[in-house]
N, C-alpha and C positions, 0 to 999 in steps of 0.2 A: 161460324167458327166456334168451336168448343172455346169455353173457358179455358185459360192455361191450369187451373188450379185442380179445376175436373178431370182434366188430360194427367198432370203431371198425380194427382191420387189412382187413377185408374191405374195406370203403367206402376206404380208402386207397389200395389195392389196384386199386379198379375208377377211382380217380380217374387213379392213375399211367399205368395202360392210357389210358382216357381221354386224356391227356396227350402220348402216344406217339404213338396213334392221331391226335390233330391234328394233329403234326408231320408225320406220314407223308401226312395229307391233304394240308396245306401244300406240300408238296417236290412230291406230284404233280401239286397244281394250277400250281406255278410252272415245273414241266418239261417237256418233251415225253415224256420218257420220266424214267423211274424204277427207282431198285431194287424191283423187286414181292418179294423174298422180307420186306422190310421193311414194304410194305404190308400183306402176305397175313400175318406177324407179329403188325402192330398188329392184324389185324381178330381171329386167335385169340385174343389176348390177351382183348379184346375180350367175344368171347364167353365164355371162361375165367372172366372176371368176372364175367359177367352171370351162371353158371352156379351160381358160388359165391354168388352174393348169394341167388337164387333157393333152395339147401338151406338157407342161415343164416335165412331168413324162413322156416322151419319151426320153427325153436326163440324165435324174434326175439318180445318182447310188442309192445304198438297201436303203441306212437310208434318203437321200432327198425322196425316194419313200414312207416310211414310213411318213413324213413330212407332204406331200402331201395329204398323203392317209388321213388322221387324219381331214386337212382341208376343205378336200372336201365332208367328212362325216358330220364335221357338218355343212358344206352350204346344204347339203342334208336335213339335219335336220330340217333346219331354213326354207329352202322353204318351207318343206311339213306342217312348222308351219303354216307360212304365208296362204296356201292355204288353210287348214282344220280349221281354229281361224274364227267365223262369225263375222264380222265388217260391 
């Protein structure tokens, strides 16, 4: 069983990315152009999180796994946003 403490930093972790990551959506869809090192940022982070969440669900019991699962669907989300949104 993961720690609660590990569990509850990860998923904070992947929310904060998450959070970045919309911003950076945002500003590209409001502009013609953009800073891409700040998008191309958010998308690592992005994945960074999704990476961690993915080893921590190795140790995670059924309902951290569920947790997990929830979080990581939607960084799934958000990338495939990121990628398919023309900016």
């Amino acid at each position: 069983m993961a720690e609660r403490e590990s569990l509850e930093a990860c998923i904070q972790n992947a929310h904060q990315a998450m959070e970045y990551a919309k911003e950076q959506l945002d500003i590209g869809m409001r502009q013609e152009h953009y800073n891409k090192m700040n998008y191309s940022d958010a998308q690592l982070q992005l994945e960074q999180a999704y990476n961690e969440m993915q080893t921590m669900q190795h140790y995670a019991n059924d309902e951290q796994r569920e947790q997990l699962n929830r979080a990581r669907m939607a960084i799934r989300q958000l990338q495939h946003q990121m990628i398919i949104t023309p900016h």
